[in-house]
C-alpha positions in Angstrom: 120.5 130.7 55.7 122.5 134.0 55.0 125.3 134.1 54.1 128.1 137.3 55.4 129.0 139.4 52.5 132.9 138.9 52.2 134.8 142.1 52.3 136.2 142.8 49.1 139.9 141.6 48.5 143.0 143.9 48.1 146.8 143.9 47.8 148.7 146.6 49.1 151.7 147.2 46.5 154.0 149.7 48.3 151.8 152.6 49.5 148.9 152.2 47.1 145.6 149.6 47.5 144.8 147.3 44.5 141.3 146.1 45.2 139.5 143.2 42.9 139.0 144.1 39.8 141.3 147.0 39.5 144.4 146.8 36.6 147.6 146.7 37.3 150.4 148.2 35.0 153.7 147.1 35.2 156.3 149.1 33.1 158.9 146.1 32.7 161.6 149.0 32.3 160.8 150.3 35.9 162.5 147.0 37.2 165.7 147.6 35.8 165.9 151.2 38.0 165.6 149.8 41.1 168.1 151.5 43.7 167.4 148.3 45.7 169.0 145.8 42.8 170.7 148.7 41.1 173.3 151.0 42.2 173.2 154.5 40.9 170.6 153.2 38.2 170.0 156.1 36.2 173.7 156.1 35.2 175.1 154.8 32.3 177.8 152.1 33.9 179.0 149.7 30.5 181.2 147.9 33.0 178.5 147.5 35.5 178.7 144.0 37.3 176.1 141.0 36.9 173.5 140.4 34.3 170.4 141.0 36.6 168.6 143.4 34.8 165.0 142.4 33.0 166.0 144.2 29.8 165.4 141.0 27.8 163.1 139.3 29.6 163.6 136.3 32.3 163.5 132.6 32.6 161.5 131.0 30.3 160.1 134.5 29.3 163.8 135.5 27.7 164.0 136.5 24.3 165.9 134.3 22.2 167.4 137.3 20.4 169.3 138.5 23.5 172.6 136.9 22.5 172.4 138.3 19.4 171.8 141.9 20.5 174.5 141.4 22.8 177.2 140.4 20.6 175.9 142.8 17.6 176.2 145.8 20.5 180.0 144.1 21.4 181.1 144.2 17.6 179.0 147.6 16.8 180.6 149.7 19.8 184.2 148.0 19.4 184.3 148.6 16.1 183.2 152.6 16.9 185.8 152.9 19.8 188.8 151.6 18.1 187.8 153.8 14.9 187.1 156.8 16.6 189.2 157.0 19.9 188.4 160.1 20.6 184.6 160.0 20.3 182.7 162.0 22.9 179.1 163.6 23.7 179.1 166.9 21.9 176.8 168.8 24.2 176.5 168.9 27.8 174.5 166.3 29.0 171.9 168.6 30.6 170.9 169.3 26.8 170.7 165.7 26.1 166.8 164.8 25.4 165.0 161.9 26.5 162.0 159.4 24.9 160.0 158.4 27.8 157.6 156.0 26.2 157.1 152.8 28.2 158.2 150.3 25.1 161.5 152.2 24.5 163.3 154.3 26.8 166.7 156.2 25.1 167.7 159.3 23.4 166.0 161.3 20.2 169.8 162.4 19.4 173.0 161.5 20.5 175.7 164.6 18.8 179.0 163.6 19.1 182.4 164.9 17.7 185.6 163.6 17.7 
């Protein structure tokens, strides 16, 4: 007996077909830029409310070293405001220039006065 040759399966993620076989590339970055999760997401917001961003990972995938980071960023960026009160970006931020790697995402320079 013959068997029917099954049509090959796909997934359609967004506007694009992923057929069998085919790799997928997920920039973990991307998810924190969601409009959808994340108002006004290319904008630096310190203050910003909630903690659902994937920076460090999620669940049981969370790096252990996240409190760390965040209490080292905490100390590090008290520390430079009280110090420095009148710290500010010394060039527009049209000049500022971007790394747009997928493992880090940031700034070559920062110039500041104060």
């Amino acid at each position: 007996m013959r068997q029917k040759a099954c049509p090959t399966p796909k997934t359609e993620l967004g506007d694009v077909t992923v057929r069998a076989g085919e790799g997928v590339l997920v920039p973990l970055a991307a998810a924190n830029r969601d409009e959808r999760a994340f108002p006004e997401p290319d904008r630096l917001d310190v203050g910003r409310p909630g903690r659902r961003h994937l920076a460090f990972g999620f669940g049981v995938h969370q790096c252990l070293g996240q409190p760390l980071a965040r209490l080292e960023l905490q100390i590090a960026l008290t520390g430079i405001v009280r110090r420095l009160p009148g710290l500010r970006i010394g060039v527009p931020a049209g000049e500022l220039s971007f790394r747009h790697i997928m493992a880090v995402f940031g700034l070559f320079h920062l110039p500041v006065v104060w």
